[in-house]
N, C-alpha and C positions, 0 to 999 in steps of 0.2 A: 692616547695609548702608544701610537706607534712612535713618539716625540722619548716618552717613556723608556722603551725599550730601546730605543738609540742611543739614549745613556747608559745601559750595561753594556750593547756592544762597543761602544765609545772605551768603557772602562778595561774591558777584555783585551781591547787592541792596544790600551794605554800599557796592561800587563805583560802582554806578549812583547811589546818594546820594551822595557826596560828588563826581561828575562832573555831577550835574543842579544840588545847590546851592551849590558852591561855584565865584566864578570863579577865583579864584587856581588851584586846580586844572586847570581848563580851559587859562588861558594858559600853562600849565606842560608841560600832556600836547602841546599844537599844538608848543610850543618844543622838547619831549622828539622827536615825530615827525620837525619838522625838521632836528635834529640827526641820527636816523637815517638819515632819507634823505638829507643828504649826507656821510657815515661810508658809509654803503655806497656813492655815487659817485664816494667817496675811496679807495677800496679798500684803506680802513685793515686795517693787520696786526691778528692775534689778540688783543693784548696789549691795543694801543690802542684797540677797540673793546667791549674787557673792560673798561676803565677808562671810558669813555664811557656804557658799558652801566651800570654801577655810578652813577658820576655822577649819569644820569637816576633811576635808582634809587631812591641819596637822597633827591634834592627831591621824587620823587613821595609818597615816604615818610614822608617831614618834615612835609610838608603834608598828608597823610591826621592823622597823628599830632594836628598844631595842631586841625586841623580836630575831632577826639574831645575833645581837650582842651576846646575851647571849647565843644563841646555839652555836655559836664558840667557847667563851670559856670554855662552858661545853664540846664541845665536845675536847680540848684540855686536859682535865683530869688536870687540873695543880691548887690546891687550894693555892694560896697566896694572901700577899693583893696586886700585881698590876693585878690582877684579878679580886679583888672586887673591885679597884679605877676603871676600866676600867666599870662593872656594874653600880655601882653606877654613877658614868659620863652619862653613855648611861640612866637611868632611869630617871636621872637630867634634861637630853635632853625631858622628856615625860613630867616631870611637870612643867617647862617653857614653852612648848608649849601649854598647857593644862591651865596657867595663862594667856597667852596670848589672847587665841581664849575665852578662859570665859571674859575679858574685851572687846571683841568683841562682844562676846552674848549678853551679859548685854548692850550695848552700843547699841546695836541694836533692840532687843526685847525688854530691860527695856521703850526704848523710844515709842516702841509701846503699849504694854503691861498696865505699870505703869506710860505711860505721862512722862517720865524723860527725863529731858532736855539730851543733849549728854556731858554735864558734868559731869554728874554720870559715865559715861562710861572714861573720863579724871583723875578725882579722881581714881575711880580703877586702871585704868594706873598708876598713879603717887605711891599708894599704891605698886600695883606691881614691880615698879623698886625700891620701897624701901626693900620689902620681898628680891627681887632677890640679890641686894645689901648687905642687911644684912647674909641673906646665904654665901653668897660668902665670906666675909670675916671673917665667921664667923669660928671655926676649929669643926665642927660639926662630932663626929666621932663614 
């Protein structure tokens, strides 16, 4: 049991680290909060606040992730570029996800918010596989 419970606080302290040193985290979790509080003064349905719920999710997730990533290879001591290809990858993983759940926001709030049909939120879709698209083949360096 007590093996057990060494792993939430294991966990707890792994949170409190990446919310003490990283900011990206921080502007993340404020943005995460304010979306809940206005999802709940929107008194979005079940569904919608499952997908919102999820949303924050991700990017909270994404970015713990980059964030492990990058202490590995720092603490590897080794500057080369498959070390930066290897960051920047894992940072890449933070702002796909972070276009994604924003076509979710906007898809979901715009239509409460702004009356936008849930086409607005397709458009931005379609916009976004064209960004992601163009990035990608693009030799951006």
């Amino acid at each position: 049991m007590r093996e057990f419970l060494n792993g939430f606080k294991n966990a707890f302290v792994g949170l409190r680290t990446v919310f003490s040193e990283e900011l990206n985290f921080k502007v993340e979790f404020v943005i995460a909060l304010i979306v809940l509080f206005v999802s709940i003064k929107l008194k979005l349905k079940f569904d919608e606040m499952l997908w919102i719920s999820l949303a924050i999710f991700l990017v909270l997730f994404s970015e713990i992730l980059n964030s492990i990533i990058e202490y590995m290879m720092d603490s590897l001591g080794i500057r080369d570029t498959d070390v930066k290809k290897i960051k920047d990858v894992s940072a890449g993983l933070v702002l796909l996800t972070s276009l994604f759940t924003t076509v979710i926001g906007v898809a979901i709030l715009g239509k409460r918010i702004f009356n936008w049909s849930g086409m607005v939120g397709f458009i931005l879709y379609i916009l976004y596989v064209v960004v992601f698209l163009f990035f990608s083949f693009s030799k951006l360096r």
